[in-house]
GUTIMAR-931088 format. One record per residue (C-alpha): x, y negated, z negated; residue in one letter. Coordinates in pm, whole numbers, padded with zeros to 5 digits, always signed. Example, Ala and Ser with C-alpha at 12.3 -4.5 7.8 and 13.67 -1.06 7.14 Angstrom:
+01230+00450-00780A
+01367+00106-00714S
//
This chain:
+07224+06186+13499X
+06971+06071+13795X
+06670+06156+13547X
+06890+05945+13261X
+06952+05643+13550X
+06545+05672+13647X
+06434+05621+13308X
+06701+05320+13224X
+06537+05154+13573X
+06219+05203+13427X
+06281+05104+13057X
+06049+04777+13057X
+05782+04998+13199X
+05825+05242+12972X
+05821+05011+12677X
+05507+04858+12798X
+05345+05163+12808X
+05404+05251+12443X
+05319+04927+12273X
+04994+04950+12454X
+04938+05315+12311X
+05032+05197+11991X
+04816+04859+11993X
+04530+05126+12100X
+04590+05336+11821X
+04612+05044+11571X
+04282+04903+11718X
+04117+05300+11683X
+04194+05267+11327X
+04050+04904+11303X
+03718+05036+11412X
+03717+05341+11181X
+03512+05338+10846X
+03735+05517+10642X
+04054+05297+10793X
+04335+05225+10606X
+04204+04800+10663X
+03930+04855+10545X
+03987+05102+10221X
+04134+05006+09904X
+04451+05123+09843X
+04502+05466+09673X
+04743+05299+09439X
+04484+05029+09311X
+04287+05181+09011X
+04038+04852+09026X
+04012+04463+09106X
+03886+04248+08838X
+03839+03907+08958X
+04079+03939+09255X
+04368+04091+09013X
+04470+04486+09073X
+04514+04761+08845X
+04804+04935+09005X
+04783+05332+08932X
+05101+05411+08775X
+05074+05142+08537X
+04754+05291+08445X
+04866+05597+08428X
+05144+05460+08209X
+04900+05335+07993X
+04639+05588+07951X
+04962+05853+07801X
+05070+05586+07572X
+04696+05583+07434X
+04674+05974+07482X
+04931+05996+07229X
+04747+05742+06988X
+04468+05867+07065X
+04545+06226+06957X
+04472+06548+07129X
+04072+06578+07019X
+04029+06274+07261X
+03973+06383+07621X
+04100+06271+07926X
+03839+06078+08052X
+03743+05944+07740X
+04122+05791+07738X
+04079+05642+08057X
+03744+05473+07978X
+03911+05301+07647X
+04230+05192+07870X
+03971+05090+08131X
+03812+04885+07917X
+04093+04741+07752X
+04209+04638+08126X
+03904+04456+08192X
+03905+04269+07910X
+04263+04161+07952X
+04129+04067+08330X
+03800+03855+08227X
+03999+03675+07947X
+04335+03578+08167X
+04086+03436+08443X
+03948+03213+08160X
+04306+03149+08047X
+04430+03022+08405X
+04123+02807+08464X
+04201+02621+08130X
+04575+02618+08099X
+04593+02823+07818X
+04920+02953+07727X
+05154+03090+07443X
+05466+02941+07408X
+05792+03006+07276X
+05701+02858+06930X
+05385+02976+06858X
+05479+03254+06954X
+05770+03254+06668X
+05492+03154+06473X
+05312+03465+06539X
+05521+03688+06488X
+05666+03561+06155X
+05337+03616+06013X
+05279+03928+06139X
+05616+04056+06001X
+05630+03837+05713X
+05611+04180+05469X
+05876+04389+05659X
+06182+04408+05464X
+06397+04450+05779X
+06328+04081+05848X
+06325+03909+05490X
+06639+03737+05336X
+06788+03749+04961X
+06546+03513+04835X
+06212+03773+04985X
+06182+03484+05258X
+06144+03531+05674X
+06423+03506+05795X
+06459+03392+06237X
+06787+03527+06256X
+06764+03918+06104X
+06425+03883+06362X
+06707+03775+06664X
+06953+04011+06582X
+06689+04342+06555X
+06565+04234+06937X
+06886+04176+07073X
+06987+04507+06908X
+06702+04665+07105X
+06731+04548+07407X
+07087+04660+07391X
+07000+05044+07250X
+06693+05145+07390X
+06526+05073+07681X
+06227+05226+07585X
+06208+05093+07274X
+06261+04703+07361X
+05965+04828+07612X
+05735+04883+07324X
+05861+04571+07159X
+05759+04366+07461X
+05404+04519+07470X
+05378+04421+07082X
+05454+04124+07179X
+05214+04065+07461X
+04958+04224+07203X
+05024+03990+06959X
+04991+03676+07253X
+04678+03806+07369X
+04500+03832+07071X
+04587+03422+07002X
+04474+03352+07344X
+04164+03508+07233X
+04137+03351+06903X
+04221+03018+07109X
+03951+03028+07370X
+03694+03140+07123X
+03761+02837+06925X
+03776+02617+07214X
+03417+02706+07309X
+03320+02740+06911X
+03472+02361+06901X
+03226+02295+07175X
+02895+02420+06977X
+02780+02221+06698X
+02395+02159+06564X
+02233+01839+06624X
+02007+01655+06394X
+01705+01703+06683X
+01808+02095+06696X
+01766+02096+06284X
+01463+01908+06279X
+01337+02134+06536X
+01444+02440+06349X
+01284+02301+06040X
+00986+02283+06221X
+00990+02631+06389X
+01015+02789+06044X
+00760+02554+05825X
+00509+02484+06079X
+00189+02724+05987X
-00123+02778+06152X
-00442+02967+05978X
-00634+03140+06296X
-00959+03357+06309X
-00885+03615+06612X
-01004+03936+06763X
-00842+04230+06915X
-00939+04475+07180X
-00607+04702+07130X
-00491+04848+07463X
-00524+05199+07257X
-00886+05139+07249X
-00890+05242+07634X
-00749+05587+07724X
-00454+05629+07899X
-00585+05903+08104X
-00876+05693+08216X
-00627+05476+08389X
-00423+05575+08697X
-00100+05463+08795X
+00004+05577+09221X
+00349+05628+09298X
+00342+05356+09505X
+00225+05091+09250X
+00512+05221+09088X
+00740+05154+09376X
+00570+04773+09459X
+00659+04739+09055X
+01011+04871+09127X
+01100+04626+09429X
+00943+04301+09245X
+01148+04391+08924X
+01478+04475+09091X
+01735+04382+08819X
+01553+04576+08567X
+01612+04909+08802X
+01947+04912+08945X
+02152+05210+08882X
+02466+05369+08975X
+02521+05646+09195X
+02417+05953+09059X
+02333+06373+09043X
+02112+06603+08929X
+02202+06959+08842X
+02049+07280+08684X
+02256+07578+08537X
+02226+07902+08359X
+02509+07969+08103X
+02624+08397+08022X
+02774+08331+07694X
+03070+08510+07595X
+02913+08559+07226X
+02978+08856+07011X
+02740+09134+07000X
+02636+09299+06643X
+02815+09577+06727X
+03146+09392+06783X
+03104+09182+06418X
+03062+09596+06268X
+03367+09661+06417X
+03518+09352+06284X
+03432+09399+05954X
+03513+09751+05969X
+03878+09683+06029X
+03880+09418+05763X
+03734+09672+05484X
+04036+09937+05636X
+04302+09708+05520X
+04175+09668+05159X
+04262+09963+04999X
+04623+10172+05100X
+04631+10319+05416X
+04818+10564+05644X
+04989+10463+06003X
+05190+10676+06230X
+05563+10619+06255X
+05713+10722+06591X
+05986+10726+06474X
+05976+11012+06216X
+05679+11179+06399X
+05462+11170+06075X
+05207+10951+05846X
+05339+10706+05631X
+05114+10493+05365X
+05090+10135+05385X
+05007+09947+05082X
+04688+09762+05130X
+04595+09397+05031X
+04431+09509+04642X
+04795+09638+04566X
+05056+09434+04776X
+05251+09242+04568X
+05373+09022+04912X
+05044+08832+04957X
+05157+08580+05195X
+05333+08824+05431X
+05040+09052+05408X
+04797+08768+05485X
+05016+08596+05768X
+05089+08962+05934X
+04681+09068+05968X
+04490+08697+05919X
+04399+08513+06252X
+04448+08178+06022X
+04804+08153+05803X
+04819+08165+05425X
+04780+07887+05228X
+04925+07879+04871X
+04740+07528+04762X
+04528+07572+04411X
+04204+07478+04452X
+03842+07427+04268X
+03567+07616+04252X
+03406+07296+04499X
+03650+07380+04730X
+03580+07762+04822X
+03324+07851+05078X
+02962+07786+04878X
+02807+08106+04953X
+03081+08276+04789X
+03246+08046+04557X
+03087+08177+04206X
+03213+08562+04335X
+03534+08442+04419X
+03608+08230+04135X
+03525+08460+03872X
+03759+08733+03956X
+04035+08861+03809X
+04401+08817+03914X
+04440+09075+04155X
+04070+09133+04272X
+03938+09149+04624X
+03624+08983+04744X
+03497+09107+05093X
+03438+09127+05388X
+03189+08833+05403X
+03086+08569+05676X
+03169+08181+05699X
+03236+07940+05956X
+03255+08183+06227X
+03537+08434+06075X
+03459+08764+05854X
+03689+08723+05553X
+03861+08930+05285X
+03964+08682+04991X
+04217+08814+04698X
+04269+08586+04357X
+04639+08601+04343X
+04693+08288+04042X
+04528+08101+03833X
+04651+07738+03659X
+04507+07451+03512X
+04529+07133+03701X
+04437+06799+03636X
+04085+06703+03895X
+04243+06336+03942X
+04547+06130+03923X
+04671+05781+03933X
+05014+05684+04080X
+05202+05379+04233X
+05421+05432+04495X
+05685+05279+04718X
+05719+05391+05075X
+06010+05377+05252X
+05965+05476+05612X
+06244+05598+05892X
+06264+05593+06269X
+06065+05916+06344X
+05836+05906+06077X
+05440+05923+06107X
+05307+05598+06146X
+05644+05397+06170X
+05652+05103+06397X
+05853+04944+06630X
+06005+04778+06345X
+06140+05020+06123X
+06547+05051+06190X
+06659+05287+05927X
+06759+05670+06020X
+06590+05896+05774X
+06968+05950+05624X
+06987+05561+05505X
+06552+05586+05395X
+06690+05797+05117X
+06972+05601+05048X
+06754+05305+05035X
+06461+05543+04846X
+06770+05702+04567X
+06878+05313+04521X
+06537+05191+04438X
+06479+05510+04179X
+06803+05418+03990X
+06661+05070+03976X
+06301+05177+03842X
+06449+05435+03543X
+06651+05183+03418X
+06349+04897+03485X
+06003+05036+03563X
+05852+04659+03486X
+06036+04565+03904X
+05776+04775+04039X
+05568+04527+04161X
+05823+04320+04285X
+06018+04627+04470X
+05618+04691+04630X
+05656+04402+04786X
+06034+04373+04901X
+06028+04752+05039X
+05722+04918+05075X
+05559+04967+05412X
+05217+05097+05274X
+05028+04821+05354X
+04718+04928+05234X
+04857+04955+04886X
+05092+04661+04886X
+04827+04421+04726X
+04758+04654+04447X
+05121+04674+04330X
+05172+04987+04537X
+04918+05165+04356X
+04612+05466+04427X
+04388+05428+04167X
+04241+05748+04044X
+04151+06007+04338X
+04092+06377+04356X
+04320+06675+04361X
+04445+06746+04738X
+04356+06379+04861X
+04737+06309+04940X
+04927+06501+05196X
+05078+06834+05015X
+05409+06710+04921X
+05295+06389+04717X
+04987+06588+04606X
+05261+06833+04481X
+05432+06604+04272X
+05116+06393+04106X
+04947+06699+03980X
+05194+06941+03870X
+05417+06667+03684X
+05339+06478+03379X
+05221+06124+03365X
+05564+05882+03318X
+05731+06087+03596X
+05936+05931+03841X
+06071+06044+04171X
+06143+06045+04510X
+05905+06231+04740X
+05975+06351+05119X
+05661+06355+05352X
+05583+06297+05710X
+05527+05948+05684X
+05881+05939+05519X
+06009+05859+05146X
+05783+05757+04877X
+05920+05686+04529X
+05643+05740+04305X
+05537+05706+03903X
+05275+05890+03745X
+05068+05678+03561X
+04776+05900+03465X
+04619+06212+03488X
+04261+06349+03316X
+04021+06641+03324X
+04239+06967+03382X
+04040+07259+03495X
+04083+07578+03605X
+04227+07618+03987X
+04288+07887+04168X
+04529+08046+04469X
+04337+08266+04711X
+04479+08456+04998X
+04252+08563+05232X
+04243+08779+05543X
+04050+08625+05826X
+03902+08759+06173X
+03714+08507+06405X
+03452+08658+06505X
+03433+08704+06890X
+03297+08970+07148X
+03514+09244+07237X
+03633+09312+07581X
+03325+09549+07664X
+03061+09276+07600X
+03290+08987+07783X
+03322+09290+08099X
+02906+09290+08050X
+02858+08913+08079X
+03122+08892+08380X
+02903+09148+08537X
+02572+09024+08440X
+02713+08624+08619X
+02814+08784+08903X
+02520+09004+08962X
+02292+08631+08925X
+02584+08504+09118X
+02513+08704+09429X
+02145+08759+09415X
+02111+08385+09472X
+02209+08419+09800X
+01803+08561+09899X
+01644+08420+09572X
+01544+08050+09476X
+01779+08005+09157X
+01487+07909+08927X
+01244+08203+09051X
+01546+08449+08985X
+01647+08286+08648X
+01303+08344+08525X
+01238+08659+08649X
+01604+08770+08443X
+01489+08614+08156X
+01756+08352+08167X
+01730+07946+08060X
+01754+07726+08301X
+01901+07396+08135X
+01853+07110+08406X
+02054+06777+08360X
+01991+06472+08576X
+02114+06115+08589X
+02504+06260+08585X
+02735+05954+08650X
+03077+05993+08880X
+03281+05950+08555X
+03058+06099+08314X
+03254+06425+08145X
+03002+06606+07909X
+02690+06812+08059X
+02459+06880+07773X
+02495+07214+07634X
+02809+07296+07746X
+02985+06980+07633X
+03304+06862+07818X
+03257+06972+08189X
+03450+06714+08408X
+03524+07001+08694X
+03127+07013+08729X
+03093+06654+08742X
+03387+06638+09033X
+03234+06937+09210X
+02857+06766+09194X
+02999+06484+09341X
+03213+06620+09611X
+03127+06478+09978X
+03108+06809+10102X
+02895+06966+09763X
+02541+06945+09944X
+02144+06985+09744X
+02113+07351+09693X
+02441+07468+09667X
+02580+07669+09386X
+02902+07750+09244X
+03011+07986+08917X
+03234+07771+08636X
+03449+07917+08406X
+03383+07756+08031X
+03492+07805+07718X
+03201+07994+07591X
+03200+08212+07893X
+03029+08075+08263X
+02812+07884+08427X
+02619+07899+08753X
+02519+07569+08873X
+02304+07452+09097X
+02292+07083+09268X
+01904+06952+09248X
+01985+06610+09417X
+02233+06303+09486X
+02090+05976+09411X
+02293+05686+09574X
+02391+05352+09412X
+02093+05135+09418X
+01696+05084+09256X
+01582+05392+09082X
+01350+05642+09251X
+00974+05614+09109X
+00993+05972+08928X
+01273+05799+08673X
+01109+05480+08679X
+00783+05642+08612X
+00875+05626+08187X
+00907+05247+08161X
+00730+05116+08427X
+00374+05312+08454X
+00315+05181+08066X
+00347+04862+08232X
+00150+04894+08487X
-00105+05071+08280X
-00141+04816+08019X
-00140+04554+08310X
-00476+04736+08454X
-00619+04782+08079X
-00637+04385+08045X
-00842+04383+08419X
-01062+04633+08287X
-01104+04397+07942X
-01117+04101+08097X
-01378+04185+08378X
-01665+04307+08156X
-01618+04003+07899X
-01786+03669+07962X
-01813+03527+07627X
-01677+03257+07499X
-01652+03246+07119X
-01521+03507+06863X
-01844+03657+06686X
-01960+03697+07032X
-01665+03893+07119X
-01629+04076+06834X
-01999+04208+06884X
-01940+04302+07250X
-01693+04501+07161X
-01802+04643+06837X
-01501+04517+06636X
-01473+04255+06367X
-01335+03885+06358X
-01016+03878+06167X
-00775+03609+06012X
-00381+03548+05971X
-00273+03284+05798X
+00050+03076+05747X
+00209+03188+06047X
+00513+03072+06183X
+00753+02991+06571X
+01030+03174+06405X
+00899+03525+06334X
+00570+03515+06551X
+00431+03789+06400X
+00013+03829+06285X
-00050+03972+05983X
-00274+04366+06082X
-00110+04303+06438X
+00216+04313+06477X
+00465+04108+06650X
+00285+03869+06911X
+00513+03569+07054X
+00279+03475+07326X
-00046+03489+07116X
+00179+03256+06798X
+00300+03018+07118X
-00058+02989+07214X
-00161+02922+06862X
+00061+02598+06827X
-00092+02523+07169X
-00424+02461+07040X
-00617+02175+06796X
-00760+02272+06497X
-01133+02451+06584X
-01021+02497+06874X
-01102+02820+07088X
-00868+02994+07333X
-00941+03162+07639X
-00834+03541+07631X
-00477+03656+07566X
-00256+03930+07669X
-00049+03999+07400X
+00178+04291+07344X
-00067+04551+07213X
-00392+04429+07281X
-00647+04139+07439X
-00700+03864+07197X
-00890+03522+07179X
-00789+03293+06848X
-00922+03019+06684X
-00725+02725+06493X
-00913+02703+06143X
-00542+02562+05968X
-00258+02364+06120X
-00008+02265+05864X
+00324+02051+05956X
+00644+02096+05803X
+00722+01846+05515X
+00929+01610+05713X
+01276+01580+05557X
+01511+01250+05481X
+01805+01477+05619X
+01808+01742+05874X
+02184+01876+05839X
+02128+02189+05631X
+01910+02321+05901X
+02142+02161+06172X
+02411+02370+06028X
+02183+02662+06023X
+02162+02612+06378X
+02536+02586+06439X
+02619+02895+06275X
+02356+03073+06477X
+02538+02955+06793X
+02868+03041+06667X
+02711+03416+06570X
+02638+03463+06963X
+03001+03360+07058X
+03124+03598+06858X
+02898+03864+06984X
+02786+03726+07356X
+03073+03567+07503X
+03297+03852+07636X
+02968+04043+07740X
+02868+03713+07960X
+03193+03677+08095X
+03217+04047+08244X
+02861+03993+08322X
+03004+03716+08578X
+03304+03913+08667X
+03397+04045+09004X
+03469+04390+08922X
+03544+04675+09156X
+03593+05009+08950X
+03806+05297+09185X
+03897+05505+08871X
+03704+05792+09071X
+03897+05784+09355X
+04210+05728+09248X
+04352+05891+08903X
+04151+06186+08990X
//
């Protein structure tokens, strides 16, 4: 109790003493670089003109896109489209705020009836929009699904930001027009011609190795052109790849146990303690159980045409006998063993019209589609009754139902298309029926009433079971290259990684300029654990570290970290020594020349005097030349007979003389070319305009740091 009644005496003393520890702390954190003041927060993906990308929504985002996206897109290539796709929105809503641009409530009714004005959820007896069904299907989501009156509200906001869009473009469109003064000078720029003698001292004509280039006029070059040689952060690597690949013994092998299962052959049953025979694929009368039990890929009982079988083999294949067995033979990576099991005649196209009637589930069904696959059929059996009693509604029952868009316009029809175009099920139907069929079909995308309306050129097909084995290294060669990694692995420890790679006889593949978000590393194609690792604080110049891949490993090496700023001479060198170079070619040309006239010139530099003539401002380009704006702009700069000084042009020295000016006929109205000039301005709004805006943006990308 005394300690208790010491520390209540002492409670303001006590109090004092932790605020201050506290305040000191808070102040120790103030000064630290990596503070939590003075650090974006790890939940803020990026800032695009002062608005943040939280991470979860991002995150949200970049599954929903996964999804559309499909699984051969990768991760970071996912993130890069949703990246973009949030910077745009960011640049564009700044632009929005500044002018007061909004949606409203009716445009936005507007909007949407014309983006739904096709689905039959939303149309009335007379094939009309109708507000109301549009009312009742959102209030019907909003009371059902959560999730799905989610999606509904990002269609939505879709829909508004793409008339924003449309709106602002317009505005500034609206603001661009083509006066009479710019078509009268555009007139002018194209009809204009000037006739000129000239001669040419091509930078070619000096050596390049008779001119040197130091690093440091390199660097000077560098420093004055700043803009031109700004990069990001970046690494250089080098690596040696042990492929996992298989040997020729291993393909022997595989083709050995391929050949065993041709012909009958005996297995022990434990069991009974003795052989049994196994019927082998020539004799099996169960082809698709055969082929699904030994094949690494499933059967497939499609016909198909000679075009269709591998091309190597096709004729061998083709031409045998029900029954026969072709094999084992190589393609695409697999040893095969093919078997002709049918043989039919099939028609090589078809035409068909079709009405699809989609259900919630199906592929490719949107946000709008209500039905449950139980009432698409309903709605599908109704609309078959209707068509055998009436085929001549087709067109009009296209229109009311369907949700193929892309065959809508044409009455719901595929003209004529090859055999196997259509997924299986409708392919089924259009080429083993006869033209004037009619019926419903069930596919993914859901059901499609269709009518045959043609069919030509029946050939033979043909059903082919075949036995395949992908071709891969056993588990003695993958043991070797595991071995043979590791043994490079260690030795690196005393060796210099190139000196050792060459002195194994293994390829060092070096890859520089790697970006912090880049994913592929050439050869070896999607390696984002490299890229992390390269660009790990604590991954230092020098060190190495062993990668699993698909193909096997890789040992790689860190060469260098560049930081964010100009480029280092050694990757400037490419553009900027030619530069330089041709800059010091013209000094050399124009220090030993002192004449003043073209035959002079030409004969000092034992060339010839030659002539262009009609050329033109618009494409300044001289006839045995090539493009040349500044030596054209200095042509229009002189009088006729006139002599210029000398030129630097693109490729060479020159000095011209006006023998021809010839003015544009002047016009009594300028407005064809005015509106020439108009839609050239309108062609860089379309193209320019979001590309300047982000230009301007403040952007702060943390897509690195955070959904890492």
């Amino acid at each position: 109790m005394a300690v208790l009644n010491k520390i209540r005496q002492r409670s303001l003393f006590l109090i004092i003493i932790i605020a201050l520890a506290l305040f000191s702390f808070v102040l120790a954190d103030l000064f630290k670089g990596d503070n939590a003041f003075s650090q974006k927060s790890q939940n803020t993906v990026g800032t695009i003109n002062g608005k943040d990308i939280t991470r979860e929504d991002f995150l949200q985002k970049v599954e929903a896109t996964q999804k559309q996206m499909g699984p051969s897109a990768t991760n970071t290539q996912v993130m890069n489209r949703v990246w973009e796709q949030e910077v745009r929105q960011a640049v564009m809503e700044t632009q929005f705020e500044e002018l007061g641009i909004t949606v409203e409530k009716d445009q936005m009714r507007d909007l949407l009836k014309n983006a739904l004005a096709t689905s039959p959820e939303f149309l009335n007896e007379a094939g009309l929009f109708d507000e109301n069904k549009l009312n009742e299907y959102i209030i019907n989501l909003k009371e059902t699904s959560t999730a799905t009156y989610q999606e509904w509200i990002n269609y939505e906001k879709s829909l508004a930001s793409n008339a924003l869009q449309q709106n602002y473009y317009n505005l500034v469109k609206a603001g661009l027009t083509g006066t009479l003064e710019e078509g009268k000078l555009e007139h002018k720029l194209q009809n204009n011609k000037v006739d000129i003698k000239f001669v040419q001292i091509p930078f070619s004509s000096i050596p390049d190795s008779t001119v040197t280039v130091s690093k440091s006029e390199i660097s000077s070059y560098i420093k004055k052109h700043k803009d031109m040689y700004q990069v990001e952060a970046s690494t250089d690597i080098q690596y040696v790849e042990f492929k996992e690949a298989a040997t020729v013994e291993d393909e022997e092998d595989i083709k050995a146990g391929l050949t065993a299962l041709i012909n009958d052959y005996e297995i022990y049953n434990e069991s009974s303690k003795s052989n049994e025979t196994v019927t082998g694929f020539l004799k099996t009368e169960e082809n698709e159980a055969f082929v699904n039990s030994n094949s690494d890929i499933k059967f497939d009982n499609r016909f198909v045409f000679k075009s269709s079988l591998p091309t190597a083999v096709a004729d061998s294949i083709y031409h045998l006998n029900v029954g026969e067995v072709y094999g084992p033979y190589k393609d695409n990576g697999y040893f095969k063993v093919s078997k002709l099991i049918a043989v039919k005649q099939i028609p090589d196209s078809a035409k068909v019209r079709h009405i699809l009637i989609p259900y919630v589930g199906a592929r490719s069904a949107d946000a709008t589609i209500t039905q449950t696959e139980v009432e698409a059929k309903q709605t599908a059996d109704s609309i078959l009754g209707v068509l055998k009693t009436n085929k001549s509604k087709f067109p009009e029952l296209v229109k009311q139902f369907s949700s193929d868009k892309g065959s809508i316009e044409k009455e719901g029809r595929y003209d004529w298309h090859p055999y196997n175009t259509m997924v299986p099920e409708f392919n089924d139907f259009e080429f083993e029926g006869n033209v004037g069929d009619l019926g419903v079909v069930k596919t993914v995308f859901g059901f499609h009433i269709i009518e045959i309306e043609g069919q030509k050129d029946k050939q033979k097909a043909v059903q082919v079971g075949t036995i395949t084995r992908k071709i891969e290294p056993s588990q003695e060669t993958i043991d070797k290259v595991f071995r043979e990694a590791s043994n490079f692995e260690i030795a690196l420890e005393k060796k210099d990684f190139t000196s050792l790679a060459d002195e194994s006889k293994y390829v060092v593949r070096p890859v520089n300029s790697i970006k912090i978000l880049d994913e592929n590393i050439p050869g070896i194609g999607n390696q984002r654990q490299i890229v992390r690792w390269a660009f790990n604080k604590d991954t230092k110049a020098g060190n190495v570290k062993r990668f699993n891949i698909p193909s096997g490993y890789a040992i790689v090496q860190l060469v260098a970290k560049h930081d964010e700023g100009l480029m280092s001479v050694e990757e400037a060198t490419v553009t900027a020594m030619p530069v330089i170079r041709k800059e010091k070619k013209s000094k050399i040309v124009r220090d030993r020349i002192s004449v003043t006239n073209l035959d002079d010139l030409a004969a000092a530099e034992n060339t010839t005097v030659r002539t262009a003539l009609a050329i033109n401002m618009k494409n300044p380009t001289i006839s045995g030349a090539g493009k040349e704006p500044f030596v054209v702009g200095a042509a229009f700069g002189l009088k006729e007979g006139q002599t210029s000084k000398l030129i630097d042009g693109n490729n060479g020295i020159y000095m011209i003389q006006v023998t021809k000016m010839t003015p544009a006929v002047d016009l009594d109205n300028y407005q064809a070319s005015a509106n020439q000039v108009e839609n050239q301005k309108m062609t860089v709004v379309t193209s320019k305009l979001y590309d300047a805006l982000k230009e301007a943006a403040e952007i702060e990308d943390n897509r690195a740091k955070t959904v890492e």
